[in-house]
C-alpha positions in Angstrom: -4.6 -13.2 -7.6 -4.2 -11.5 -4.2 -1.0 -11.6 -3.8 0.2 -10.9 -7.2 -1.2 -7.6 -7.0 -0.5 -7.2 -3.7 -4.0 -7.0 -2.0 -2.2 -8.8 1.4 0.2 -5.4 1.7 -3.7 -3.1 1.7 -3.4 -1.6 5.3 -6.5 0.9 4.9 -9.2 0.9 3.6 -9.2 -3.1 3.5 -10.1 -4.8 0.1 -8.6 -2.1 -2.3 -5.8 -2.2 -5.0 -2.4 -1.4 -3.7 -2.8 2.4 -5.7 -6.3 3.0 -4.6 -5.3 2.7 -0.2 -4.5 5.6 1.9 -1.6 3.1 3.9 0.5 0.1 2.6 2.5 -2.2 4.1 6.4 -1.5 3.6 7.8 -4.5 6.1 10.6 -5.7 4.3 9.8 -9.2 4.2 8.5 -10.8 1.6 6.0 -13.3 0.6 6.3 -16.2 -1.9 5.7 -14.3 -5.4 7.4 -10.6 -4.1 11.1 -8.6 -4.7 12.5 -6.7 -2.6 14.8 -3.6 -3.9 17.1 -2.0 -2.0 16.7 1.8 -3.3 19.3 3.7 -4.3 17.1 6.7 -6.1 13.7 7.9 -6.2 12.3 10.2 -9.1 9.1 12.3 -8.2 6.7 12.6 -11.0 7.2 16.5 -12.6 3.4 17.3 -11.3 3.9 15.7 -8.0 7.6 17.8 -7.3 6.1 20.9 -8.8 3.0 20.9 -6.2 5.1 20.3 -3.6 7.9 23.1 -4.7 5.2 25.3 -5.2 3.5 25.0 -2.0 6.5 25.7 -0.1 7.6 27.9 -2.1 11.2 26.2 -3.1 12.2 25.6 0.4 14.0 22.2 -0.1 14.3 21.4 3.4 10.4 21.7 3.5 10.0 19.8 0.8 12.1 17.1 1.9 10.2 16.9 5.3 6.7 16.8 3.1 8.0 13.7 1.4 9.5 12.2 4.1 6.3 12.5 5.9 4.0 11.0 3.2 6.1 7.9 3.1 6.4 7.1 6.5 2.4 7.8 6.9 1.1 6.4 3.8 3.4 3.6 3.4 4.5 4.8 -0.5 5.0 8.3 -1.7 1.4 8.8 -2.9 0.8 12.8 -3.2 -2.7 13.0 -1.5 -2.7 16.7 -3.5 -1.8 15.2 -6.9 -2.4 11.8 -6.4 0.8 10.8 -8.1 4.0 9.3 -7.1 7.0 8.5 -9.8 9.4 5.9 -9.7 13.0 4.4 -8.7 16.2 2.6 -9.0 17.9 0.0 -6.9 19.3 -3.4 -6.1 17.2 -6.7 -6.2 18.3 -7.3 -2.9 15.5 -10.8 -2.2 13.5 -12.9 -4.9 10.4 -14.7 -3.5 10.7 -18.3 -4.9 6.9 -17.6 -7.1 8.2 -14.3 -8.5 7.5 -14.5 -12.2 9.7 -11.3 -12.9 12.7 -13.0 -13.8 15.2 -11.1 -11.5 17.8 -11.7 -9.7 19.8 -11.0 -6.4 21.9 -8.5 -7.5 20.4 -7.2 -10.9 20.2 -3.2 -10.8 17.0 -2.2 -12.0 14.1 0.7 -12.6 10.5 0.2 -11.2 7.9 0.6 -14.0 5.4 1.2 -12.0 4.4 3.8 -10.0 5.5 4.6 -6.4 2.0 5.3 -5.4 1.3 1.5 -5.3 4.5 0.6 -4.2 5.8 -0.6 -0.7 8.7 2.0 0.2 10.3 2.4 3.6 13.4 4.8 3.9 15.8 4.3 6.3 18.2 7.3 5.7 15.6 10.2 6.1 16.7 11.1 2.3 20.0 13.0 4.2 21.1 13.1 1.0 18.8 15.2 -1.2 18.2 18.7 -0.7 14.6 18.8 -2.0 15.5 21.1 -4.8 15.5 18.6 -7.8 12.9 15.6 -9.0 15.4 12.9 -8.1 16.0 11.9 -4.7 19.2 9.8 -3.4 17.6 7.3 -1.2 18.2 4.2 1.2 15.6 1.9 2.0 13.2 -0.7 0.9 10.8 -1.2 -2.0 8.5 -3.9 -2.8 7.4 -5.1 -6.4 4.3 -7.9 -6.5 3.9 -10.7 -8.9 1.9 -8.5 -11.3 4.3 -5.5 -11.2 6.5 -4.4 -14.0 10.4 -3.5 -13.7 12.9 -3.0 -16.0 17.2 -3.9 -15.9 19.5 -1.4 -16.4 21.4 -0.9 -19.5 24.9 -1.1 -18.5 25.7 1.8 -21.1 23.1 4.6 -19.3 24.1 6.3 -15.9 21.7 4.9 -13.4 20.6 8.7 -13.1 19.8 9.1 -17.2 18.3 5.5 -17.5 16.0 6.5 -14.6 14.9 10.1 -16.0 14.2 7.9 -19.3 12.2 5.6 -17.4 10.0 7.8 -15.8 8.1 9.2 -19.1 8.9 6.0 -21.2 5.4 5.5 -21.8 4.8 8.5 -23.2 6.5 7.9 -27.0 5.9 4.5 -27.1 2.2 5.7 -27.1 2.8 8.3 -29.3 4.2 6.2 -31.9 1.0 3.6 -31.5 -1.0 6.2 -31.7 0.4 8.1 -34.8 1.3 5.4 -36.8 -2.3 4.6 -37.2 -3.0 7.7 -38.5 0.1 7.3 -41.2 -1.2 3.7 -42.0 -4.8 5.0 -42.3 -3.9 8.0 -44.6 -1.6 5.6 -46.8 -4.9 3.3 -47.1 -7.2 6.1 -47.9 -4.6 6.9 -50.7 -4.2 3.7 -52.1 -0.4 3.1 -50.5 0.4 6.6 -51.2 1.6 9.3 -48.4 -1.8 10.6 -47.7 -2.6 13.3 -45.9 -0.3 14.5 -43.8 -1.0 13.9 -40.1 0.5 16.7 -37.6 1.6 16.2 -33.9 1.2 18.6 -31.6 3.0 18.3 -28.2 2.3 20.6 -25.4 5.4 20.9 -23.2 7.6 20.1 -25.6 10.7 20.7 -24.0 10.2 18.8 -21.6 11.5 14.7 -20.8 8.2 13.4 -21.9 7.7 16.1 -24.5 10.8 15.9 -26.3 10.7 11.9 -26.4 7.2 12.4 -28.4 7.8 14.9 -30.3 10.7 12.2 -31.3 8.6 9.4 -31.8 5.7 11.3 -33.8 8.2 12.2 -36.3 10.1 8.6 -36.4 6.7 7.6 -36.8 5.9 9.8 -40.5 4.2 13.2 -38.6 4.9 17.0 -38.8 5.5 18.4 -35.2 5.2 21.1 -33.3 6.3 21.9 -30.2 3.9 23.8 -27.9 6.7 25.8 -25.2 6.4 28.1 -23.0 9.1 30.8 -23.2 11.4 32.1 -25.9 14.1 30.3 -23.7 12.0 26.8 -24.1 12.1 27.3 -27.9 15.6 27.8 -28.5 16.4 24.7 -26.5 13.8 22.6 -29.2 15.0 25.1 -32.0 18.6 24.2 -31.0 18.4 20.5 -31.0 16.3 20.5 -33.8 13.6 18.2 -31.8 10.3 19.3 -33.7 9.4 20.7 -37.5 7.8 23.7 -35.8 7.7 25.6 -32.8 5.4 28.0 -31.0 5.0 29.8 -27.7 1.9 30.0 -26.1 0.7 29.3 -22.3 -0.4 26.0 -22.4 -3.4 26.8 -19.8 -4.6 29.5 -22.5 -6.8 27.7 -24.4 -7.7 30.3 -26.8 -3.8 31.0 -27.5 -3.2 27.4 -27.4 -5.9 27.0 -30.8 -4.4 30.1 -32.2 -0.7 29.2 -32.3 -1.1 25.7 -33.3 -3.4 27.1 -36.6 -0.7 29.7 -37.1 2.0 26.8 -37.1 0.2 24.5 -38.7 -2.4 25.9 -41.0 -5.2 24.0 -38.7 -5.8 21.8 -35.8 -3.8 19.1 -35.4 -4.2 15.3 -36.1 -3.1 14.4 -32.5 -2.4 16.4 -29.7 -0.2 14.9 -27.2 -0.4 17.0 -23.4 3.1 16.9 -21.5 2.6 19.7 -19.2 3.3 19.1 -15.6 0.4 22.1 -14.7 -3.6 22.0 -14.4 -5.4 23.6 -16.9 -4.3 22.1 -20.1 -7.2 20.4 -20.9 -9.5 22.5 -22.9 -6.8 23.8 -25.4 -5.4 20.4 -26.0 -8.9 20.1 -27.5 -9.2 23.1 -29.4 -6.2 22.5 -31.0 -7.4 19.2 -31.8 -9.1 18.3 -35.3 -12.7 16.7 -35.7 -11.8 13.2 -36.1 -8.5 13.4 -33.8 -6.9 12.5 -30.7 -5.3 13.8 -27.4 -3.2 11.9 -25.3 -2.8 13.1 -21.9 0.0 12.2 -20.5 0.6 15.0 -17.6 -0.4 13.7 -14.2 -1.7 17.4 -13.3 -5.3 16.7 -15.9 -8.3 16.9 -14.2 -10.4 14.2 -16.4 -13.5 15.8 -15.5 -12.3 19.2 -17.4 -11.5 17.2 -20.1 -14.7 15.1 -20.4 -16.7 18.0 -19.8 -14.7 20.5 -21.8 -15.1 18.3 -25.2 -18.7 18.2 -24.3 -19.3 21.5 -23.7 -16.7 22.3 -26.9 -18.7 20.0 -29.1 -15.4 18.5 -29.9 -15.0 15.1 -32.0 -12.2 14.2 -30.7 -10.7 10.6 -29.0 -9.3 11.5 -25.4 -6.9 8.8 -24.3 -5.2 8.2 -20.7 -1.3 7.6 -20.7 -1.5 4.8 -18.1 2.7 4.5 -18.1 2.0 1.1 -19.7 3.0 -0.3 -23.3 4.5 -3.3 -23.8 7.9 -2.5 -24.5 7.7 0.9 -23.9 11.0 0.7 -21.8 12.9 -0.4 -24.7 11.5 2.0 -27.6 12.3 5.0 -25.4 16.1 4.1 -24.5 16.4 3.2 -28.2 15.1 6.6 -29.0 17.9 8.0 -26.8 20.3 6.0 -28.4 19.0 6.8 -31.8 18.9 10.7 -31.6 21.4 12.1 -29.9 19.6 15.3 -29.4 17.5 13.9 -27.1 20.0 12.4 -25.1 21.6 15.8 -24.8 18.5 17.5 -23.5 18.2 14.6 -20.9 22.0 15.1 -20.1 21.2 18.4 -19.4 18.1 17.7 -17.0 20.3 15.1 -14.8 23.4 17.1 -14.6 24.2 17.5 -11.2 21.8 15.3 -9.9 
């Protein structure tokens, strides 16, 4: 069990998970059930690159030096602000004999897991990125445990698009589980009929994560709406034709937040899915919630405690639910989504270019 979750690579504090410790070993060798990558890319989480940009106020080469300086202290790039990390591509370089990942030496492949519990050394001082953009050319090490999860390349994505896909994949496949019990239910309560119709509601739709579930909610049988912040951020959804409605509101204006989402939909929604990459989302994601609903938080930026508290305080019926990243499958449903709809694969064109 130790080593396949990688308890031996806990520098400090001893006898913690890989995620929970301030420092990790990032030696390159590996033991008997480990991989070793060589990295090509890292992606920062949107809520991890947004604190950083923010904080030094779009200076890339600041930013660069910040990340440069939490990898080589902490062993990973774990954002002690945030507390996230994101993800990356590269080249199974090693295969410990006990790995039960089914890799191979030379396989090109995307960690699904994130970098805050993995072992990362870079060797290049990431010369090549000019800390102005969420993906980050990269040379260096990475190690994946028994008990991580990675996924192989499609040979028909760019490296750069497969790994902007990859970093919100579990987002829709979520989504979908989450919605299509809704659609089941409502086609019980009717007797195999439609139901009542169950509404989505994504805040930050135009976003990677965003526009992926607003995808999936609709593949799934729900009316959408998109939840964006500017007239600019509309038009993009409007454009592609990504949700059934759209509305503008400040996402951290929970009065708004209710108020557009009634005016779209003639209510609160059935599920409200949160894909905003800034604090203070929580407590309209609930008001714009129905009795009886959910809200899937997806952005790394939540504070939990607002959330718990704020349905509480709210008196609000509603299921709140993590995105851990995890599904089984979820890598798969997401680049068949992209495949599927090629509006979606135009926005995420447009968010690599240039990267």
């Amino acid at each position: 069990m130790s080593a396949s979750v990688g308890l031996r690579r806990v520098l400090e504090p001893a006898g913690v998970l890989p995620q929970a410790a301030w420092r990790l070993d990032a030696s390159p060798e590996i033991s008997a059930d480990e991989v070793r990558i060589r990295v090509q890319r890292l992606n920062l989480d949107a809520a991890s690159f947004r604190q950083l940009a923010e904080k030094h106020a779009g200076d890339g080469a600041r930013v660069r030096a910040e990340v440069l300086e939490i990898i080589e202290t902490r062993g990973k790039m774990h954002n002690p602000v945030t507390g996230s990390g994101g993800m990356l591509i590269g080249i199974v370089e090693e295969v410990g004999p006990e790995s039960p990942l089914g890799l191979k030496v030379g396989d090109r492949v995307a960690t699904l897991v994130s970098l805050t519990l993995t072992p990362l050394r870079v060797t290049d001082g990431l010369a090549g990125w000019d800390g102005r953009s969420e993906q980050i050319p990269a040379d260096g090490t990475a190690v994946l445990f028994g008990r991580s999860v990675v996924g192989v390349l499609p040979d028909d994505l760019q490296p750069e698009l497969a790994l902007a896909v990859y970093d919100v994949c579990g987002a829709p496949a979520l989504t979908d589980r989450v919605v299509r019990d809704y659609v089941d239910g409502a086609a019980r309560e009717s007797g195999g009929g439609a139901g009542e119709p169950v509404t989505v509601t994504v805040l930050g739709g135009a976003g990677k994560s965003g526009s992926l579930s607003l995808t999936a909610a609709r593949l799934a049988g729900a009316r959408t709406l998109a939840v964006v912040r500017d007239e600019a951020e509309a038009a993009t959804v409007r454009d592609l034709g990504l949700a059934d409605a759209i509305a503008v509101a400040d996402a951290r204006d929970a009065v708004a937040v209710r108020a557009r989402v009634g005016e779209a939909l003639g209510g609160p929604a059935t599920v409200t899915v949160v894909c905003v990459d800034a604090p203070g989302c929580e407590h309209g994601a609930i008001l714009a919630t129905a009795t009886g609903g959910t809200v899937v938080f997806f952005s790394m930026a939540t504070s939990f405690p607002a959330a718990a508290l704020g349905a509480e305080g709210l008196a609000a019926d509603v299921t709140m639910l993590i995105g851990n990243g995890f599904v089984p499958g979820h890598a798969d449903f997401a680049v068949d989504l992209l495949r599927r709809v090629p509006a979606v694969r135009r926005l995420f064109e447009a968010r690599t270019a240039g990267h």
